[in-house]
C-alpha positions in Angstrom: -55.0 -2.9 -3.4 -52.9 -3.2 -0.3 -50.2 -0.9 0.7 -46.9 -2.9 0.4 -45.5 -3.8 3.2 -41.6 -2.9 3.7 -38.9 -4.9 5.0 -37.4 -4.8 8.2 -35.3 -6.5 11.0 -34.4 -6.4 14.3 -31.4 -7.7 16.7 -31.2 -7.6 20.4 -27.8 -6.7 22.4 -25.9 -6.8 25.4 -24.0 -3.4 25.4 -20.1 -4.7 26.4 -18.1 -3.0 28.5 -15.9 -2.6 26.0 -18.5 0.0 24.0 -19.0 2.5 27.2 -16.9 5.4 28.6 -16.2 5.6 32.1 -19.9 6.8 32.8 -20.5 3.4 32.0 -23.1 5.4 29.0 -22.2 3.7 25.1 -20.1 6.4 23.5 -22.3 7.8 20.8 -20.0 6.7 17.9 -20.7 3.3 18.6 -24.6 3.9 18.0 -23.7 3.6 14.1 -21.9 0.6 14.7 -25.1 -1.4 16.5 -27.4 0.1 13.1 -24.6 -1.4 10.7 -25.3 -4.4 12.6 -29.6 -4.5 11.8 -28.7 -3.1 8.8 -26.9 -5.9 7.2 -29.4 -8.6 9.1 -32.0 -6.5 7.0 -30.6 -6.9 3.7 -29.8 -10.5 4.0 -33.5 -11.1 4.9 -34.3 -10.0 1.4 -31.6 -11.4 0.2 -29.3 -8.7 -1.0 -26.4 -8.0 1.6 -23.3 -6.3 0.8 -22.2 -9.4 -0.7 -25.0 -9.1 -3.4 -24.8 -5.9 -3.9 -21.3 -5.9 -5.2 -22.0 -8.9 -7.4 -24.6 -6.6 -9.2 -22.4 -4.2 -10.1 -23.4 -1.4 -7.4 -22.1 -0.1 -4.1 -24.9 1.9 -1.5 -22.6 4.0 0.4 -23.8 6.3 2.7 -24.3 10.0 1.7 -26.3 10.7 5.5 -27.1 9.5 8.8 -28.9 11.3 11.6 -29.3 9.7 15.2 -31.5 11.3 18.2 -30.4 10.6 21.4 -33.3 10.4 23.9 -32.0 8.5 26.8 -28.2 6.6 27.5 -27.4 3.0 26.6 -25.2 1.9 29.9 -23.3 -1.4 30.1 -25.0 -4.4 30.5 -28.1 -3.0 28.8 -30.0 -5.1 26.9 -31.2 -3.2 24.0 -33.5 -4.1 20.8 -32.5 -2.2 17.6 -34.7 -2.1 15.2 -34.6 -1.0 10.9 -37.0 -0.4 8.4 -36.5 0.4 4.7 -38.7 3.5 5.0 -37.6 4.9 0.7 -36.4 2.7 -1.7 -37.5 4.5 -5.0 -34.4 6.5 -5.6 -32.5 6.1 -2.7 -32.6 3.5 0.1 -33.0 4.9 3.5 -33.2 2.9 6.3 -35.1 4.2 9.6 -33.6 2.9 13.2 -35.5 2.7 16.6 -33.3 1.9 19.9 -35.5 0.0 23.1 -34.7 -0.9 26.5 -35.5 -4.4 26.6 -36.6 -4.1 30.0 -39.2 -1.5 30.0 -39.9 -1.0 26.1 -39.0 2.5 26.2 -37.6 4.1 23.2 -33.7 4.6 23.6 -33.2 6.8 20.7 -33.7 7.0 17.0 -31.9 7.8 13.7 -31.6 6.9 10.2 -29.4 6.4 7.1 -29.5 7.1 3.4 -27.8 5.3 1.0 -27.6 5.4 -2.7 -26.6 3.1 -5.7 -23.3 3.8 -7.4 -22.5 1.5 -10.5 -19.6 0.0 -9.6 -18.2 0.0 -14.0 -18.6 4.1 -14.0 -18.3 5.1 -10.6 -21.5 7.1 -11.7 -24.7 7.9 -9.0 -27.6 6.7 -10.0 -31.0 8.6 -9.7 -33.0 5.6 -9.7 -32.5 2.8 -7.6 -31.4 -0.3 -9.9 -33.9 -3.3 -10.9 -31.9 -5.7 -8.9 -33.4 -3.6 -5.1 -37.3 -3.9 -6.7 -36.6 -6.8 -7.7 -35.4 -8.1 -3.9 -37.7 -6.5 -2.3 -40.6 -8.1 -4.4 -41.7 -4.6 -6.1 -42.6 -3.7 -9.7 -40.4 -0.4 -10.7 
């Protein structure tokens, strides 16, 4: 039996100038906006985006998010972000590498953890709900 093989997605980006201080280095806030960005190009590959997610009755909001930084993103930079759904049992978190385009080296790293909240109860729940197996072509 082979292992399954989980989803993921990548974008590449020019960092603006708009996104940098006056280093020219991206302010470190805007790190989380760049993995919102794979993030939601990985959950419309399998097809269930934010969207979706309300129409199934559950928001995934994020309870955590960690990011490493191992060397600056400047302006101009073209950078390859890259997301994995590394847990999806009872939680869905979502692992991020940063690359300079340029010379492949890794930029920095993070991750983030959501969870499912039925939308009817406002209640967590411990188990990640059919619909995310079901999308991401697993049996629960």
């Amino acid at each position: 039996m082979s292992e399954l093989q989980l989803p993921s997605a990548s974008l590449t980006l020019r960092i603006p100038f708009n996104d940098v201080d006056p280093m020219q280095v991206v302010w470190h806030g805007n790190y989380f906006r760049y993995m919102e960005q794979v993030r939601c190009e990985l959950l419309r590959q399998i097809g269930y985006g934010y969207r979706e997610m309300e129409a199934s009755g559950f928001a995934w909001p994020i309870i955590d998010t960690r990011m490493k930084y191992i060397a600056p993103l400047l302006f101009d930079q073209l950078v390859r972000v890259e997301a994995r759904i590394s847990e999806y049992e009872n939680r869905l978190r979502i692992d991020y590498e940063f690359f300079d385009v340029a010379s492949g080296a890794r930029t920095s790293k993070g991750y983030t953890i959501q969870v499912a909240v039925e939308e009817a109860t406002r209640e967590m729940c411990f188990v990640s709900p059919a619909i995310l197996f079901e999308r991401m072509g697993v049996t629960p």
